[in-house]
MIRO-249604 format. One record per residue: x, y, z of N, C-alpha, C in turn; residue number from 1; residue in one letter. Coordinates in steps of 0.05 Angstrom, whole numbers, plus 5000, padded with zeros to 4 digits. Each point is the difference from the previous one (the first is absolute). Layout:
<drentis>
+------+------+------+------+------+------+------+------+------+-----+----+
|  n_x |  n_y |  n_z | ca_x | ca_y | ca_z |  c_x |  c_y |  c_z |   i | aa |
+------+------+------+------+------+------+------+------+------+-----+----+
|    X |    Y |    Z |    X |    Y |    Z |    X |    Y |    Z | NUM |  a |
...
+------+------+------+------+------+------+------+------+------+-----+----+
</drentis>
This chain:
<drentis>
+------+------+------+------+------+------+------+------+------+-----+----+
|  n_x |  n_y |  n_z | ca_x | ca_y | ca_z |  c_x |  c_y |  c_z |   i | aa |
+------+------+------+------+------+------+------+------+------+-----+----+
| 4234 | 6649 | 1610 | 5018 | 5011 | 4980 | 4999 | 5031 | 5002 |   1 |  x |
| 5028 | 5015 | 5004 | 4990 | 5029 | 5000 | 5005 | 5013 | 4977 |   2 |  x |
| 4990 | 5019 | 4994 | 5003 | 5011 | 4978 | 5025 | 5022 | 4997 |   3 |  x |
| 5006 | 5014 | 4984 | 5024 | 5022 | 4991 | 4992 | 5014 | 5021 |   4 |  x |
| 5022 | 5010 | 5026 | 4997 | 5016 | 5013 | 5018 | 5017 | 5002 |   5 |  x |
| 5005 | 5028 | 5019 | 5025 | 5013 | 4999 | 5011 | 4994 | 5024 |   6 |  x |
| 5020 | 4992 | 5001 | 5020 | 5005 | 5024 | 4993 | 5009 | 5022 |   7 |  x |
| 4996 | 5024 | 4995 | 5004 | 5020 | 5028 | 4960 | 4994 | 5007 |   8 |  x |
| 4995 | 4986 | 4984 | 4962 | 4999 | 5019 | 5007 | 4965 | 5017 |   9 |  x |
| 5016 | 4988 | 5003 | 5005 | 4975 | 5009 | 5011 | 5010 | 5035 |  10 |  x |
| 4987 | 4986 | 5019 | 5022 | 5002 | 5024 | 5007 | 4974 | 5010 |  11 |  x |
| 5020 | 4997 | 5004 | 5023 | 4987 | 5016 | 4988 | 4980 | 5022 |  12 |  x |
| 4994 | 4980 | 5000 | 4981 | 4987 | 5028 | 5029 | 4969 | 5004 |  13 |  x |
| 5008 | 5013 | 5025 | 5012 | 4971 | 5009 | 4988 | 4985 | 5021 |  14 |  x |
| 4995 | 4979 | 4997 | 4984 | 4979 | 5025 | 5027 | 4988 | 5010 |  15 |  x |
| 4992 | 5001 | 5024 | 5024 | 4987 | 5022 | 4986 | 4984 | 5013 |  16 |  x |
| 5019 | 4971 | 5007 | 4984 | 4979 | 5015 | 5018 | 4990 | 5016 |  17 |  x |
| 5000 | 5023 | 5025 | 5022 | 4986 | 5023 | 5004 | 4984 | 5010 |  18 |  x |
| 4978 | 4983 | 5004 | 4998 | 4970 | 5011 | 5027 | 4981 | 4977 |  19 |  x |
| 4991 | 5016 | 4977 | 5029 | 4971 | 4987 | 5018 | 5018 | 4988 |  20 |  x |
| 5001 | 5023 | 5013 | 5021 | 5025 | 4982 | 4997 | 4997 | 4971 |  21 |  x |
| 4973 | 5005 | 4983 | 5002 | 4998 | 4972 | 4989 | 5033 | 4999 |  22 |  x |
| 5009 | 4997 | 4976 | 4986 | 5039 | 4987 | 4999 | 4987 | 4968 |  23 |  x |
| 4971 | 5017 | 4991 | 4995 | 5000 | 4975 | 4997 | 5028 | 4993 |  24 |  x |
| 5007 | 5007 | 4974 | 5002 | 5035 | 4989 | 4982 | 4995 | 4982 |  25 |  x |
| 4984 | 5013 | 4992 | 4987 | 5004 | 4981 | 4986 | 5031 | 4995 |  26 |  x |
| 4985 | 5003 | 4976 | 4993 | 5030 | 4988 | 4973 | 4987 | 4997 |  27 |  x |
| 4986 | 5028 | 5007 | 4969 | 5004 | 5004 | 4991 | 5025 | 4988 |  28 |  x |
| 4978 | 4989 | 4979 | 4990 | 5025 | 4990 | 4974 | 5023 | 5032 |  29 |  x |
| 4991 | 5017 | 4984 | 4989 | 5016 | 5026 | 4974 | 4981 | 5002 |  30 |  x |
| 4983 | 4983 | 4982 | 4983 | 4977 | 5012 | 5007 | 4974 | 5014 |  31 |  x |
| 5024 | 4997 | 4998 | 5011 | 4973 | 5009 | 5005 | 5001 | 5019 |  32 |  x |
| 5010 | 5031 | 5007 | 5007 | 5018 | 5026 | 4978 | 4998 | 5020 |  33 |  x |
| 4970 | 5012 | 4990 | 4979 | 5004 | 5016 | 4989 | 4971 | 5002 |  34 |  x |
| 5007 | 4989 | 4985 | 4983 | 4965 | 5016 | 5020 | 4986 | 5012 |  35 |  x |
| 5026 | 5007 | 5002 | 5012 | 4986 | 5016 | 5000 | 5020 | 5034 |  36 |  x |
| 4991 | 5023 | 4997 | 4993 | 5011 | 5024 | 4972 | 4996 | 5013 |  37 |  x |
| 4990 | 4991 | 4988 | 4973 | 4987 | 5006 | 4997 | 4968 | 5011 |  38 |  x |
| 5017 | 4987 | 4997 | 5006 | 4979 | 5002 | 5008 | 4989 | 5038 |  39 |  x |
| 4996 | 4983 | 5003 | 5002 | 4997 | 5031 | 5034 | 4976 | 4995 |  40 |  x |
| 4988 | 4975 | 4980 | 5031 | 4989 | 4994 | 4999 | 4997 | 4973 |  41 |  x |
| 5028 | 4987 | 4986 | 4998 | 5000 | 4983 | 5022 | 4974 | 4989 |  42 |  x |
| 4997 | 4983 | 4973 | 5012 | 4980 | 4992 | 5039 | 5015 | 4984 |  43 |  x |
| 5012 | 4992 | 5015 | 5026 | 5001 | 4989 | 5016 | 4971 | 4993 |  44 |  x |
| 4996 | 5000 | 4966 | 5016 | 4977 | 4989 | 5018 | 4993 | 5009 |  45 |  x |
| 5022 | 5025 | 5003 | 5039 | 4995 | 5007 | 4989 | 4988 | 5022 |  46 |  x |
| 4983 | 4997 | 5017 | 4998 | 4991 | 5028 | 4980 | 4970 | 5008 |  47 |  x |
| 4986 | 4996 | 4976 | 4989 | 4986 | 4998 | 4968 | 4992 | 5029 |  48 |  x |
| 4992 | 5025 | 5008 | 4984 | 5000 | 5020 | 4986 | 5028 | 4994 |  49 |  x |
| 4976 | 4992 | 5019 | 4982 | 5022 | 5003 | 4999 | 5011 | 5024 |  50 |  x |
| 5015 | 5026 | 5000 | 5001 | 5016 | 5030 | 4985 | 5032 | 5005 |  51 |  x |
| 5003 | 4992 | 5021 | 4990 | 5027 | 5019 | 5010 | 5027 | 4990 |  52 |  x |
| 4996 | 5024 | 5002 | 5008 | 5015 | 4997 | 4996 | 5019 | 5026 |  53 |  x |
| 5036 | 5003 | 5012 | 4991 | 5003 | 5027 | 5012 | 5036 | 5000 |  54 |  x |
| 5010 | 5008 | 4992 | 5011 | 5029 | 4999 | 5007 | 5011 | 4971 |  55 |  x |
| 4997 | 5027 | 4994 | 5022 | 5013 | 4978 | 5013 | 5020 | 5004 |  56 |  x |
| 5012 | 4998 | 4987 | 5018 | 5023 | 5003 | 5009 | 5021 | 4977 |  57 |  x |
| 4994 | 5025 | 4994 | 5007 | 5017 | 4974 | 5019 | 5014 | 5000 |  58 |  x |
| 5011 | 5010 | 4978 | 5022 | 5022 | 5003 | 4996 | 5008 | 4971 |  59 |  x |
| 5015 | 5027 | 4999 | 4999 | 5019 | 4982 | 5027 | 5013 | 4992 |  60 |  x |
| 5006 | 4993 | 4982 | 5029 | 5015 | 4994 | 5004 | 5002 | 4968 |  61 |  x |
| 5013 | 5021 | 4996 | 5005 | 5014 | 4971 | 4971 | 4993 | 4988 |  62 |  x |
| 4977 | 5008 | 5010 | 4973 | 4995 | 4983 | 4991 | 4974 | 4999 |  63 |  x |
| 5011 | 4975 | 5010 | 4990 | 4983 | 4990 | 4997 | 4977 | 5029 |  64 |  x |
| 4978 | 4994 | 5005 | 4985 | 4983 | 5015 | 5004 | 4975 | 5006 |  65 |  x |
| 5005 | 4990 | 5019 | 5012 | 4970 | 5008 | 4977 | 5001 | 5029 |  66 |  x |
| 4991 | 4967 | 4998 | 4981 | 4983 | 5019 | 5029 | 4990 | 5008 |  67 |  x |
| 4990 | 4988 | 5017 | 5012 | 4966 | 5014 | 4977 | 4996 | 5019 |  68 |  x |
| 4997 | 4969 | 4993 | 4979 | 4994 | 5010 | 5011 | 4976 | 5019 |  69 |  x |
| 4991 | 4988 | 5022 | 5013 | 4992 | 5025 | 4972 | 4976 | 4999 |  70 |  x |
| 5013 | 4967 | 4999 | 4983 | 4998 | 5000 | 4995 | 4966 | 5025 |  71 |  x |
| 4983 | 4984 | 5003 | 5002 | 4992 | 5022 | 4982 | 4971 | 4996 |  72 |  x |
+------+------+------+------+------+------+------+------+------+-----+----+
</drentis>
């Protein structure tokens, strides 16, 4: 459960799963952030499996932080 957060402390994490062309979007606080970068794979519901985490990718624009995470 997360608690009252602000907006602009959330970043942007999309998981891509090219093997079945699916993408999930979701928002990450800056802890959810650091254990999912810690993480080697990770469980995605929309996808119903537990995968690899094989690349990321970041970008930066008008201040605000976007992952995509590539996964395998």
């Amino acid at each position: 459960m997360r608690t009252s957060t602000n907006q602009a402390d959330l970043v942007t994490v999309v998981f891509v799963f090219p093997k079945k062309e699916q993408t999930e979007e979701i928002l990450l606080t800056s802890a959810e952030l650091t254990a999912l970068l810690h993480a080697k794979q990770v469980w995605i519901e929309k996808f119903s499996a537990n995968l690899k985490i094989e690349n990321t990718v970041w970008s930066n624009a008008n201040n605000k932080i976007s992952l995509q995470v590539y996964l395998k």
